[in-house]
Structures are given as C-alpha cells and as structure tokens.
N, C-alpha and C positions, 0 to 999 in steps of 0.2 A: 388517442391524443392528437391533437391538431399541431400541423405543421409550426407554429407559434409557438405553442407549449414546447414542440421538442428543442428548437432553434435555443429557448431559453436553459431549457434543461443540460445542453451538449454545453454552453455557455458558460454555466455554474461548474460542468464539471471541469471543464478546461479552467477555467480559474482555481480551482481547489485545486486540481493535479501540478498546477504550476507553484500555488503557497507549500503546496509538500516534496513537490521539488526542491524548492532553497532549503527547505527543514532538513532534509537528508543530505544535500550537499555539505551541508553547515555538518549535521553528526559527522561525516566522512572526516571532512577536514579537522575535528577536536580529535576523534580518532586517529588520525597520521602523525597528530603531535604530540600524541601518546607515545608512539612506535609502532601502529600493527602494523603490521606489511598490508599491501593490497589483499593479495590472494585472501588471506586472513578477514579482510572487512569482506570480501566478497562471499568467504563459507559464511560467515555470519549474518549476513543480507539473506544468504541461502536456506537458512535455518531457520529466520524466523519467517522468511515467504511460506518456509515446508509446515511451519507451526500454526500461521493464519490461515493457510488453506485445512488441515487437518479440523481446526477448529469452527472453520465455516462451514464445510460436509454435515460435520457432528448435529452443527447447530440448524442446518437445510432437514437435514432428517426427524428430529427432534419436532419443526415445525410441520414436516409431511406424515408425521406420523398423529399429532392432532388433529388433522383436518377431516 
C-alpha cells in the first residue's frame, strides 16, 4: 500500500473511532439515568469486549480453516 493509501486509511479510521465515540458516550449517559452505578456499566463494557473478541477468534479460525 502506498504511503497515500495508508494516510487515507488511518484518516477514515480516526473518524469512525471518533462517531463511535459520541455513540457510547451517549449509551453511558441513557445508562446513568437509568441508575447503574459505573462499575456496573463498566462489567458490562467488559462483557461485551469478552463476547466480540470471543466471536472474532471463532470467526478468524472459521476463515483460516477454508483456505
């Protein structure tokens, strides 16, 4: 990939990282005004990082196992 290509690629993804930034800040905060305590949104942050990684392995192996 050419220096260009990547510049734009790091570009797109710093902009994506930053719209799902606000998307999660925003969940937290509907969250708070529920009641859950912090700790509580943070197990839950916790669990679904443990659930997407779990299921990204699954699905890495799945495609290494096709090839």
């Amino acid at each position: 990939m050419s220096n260009n290509h990547l510049a734009v690629h790091d570009s797109l993804r710093s902009r994506l990282a930053a719209v799902n930034c606000v998307v999660l800040v925003d969940c937290i905060r509907k969250i708070r005004v529920e009641g859950l305590a912090d700790n509580m949104i943070a197990g839950l942050f916790r669990h679904a990082a443990d659930e997407l990684e779990s299921r990204t392995k699954t699905k890495d192996r799945e495609v290494d196992s096709a090839a």
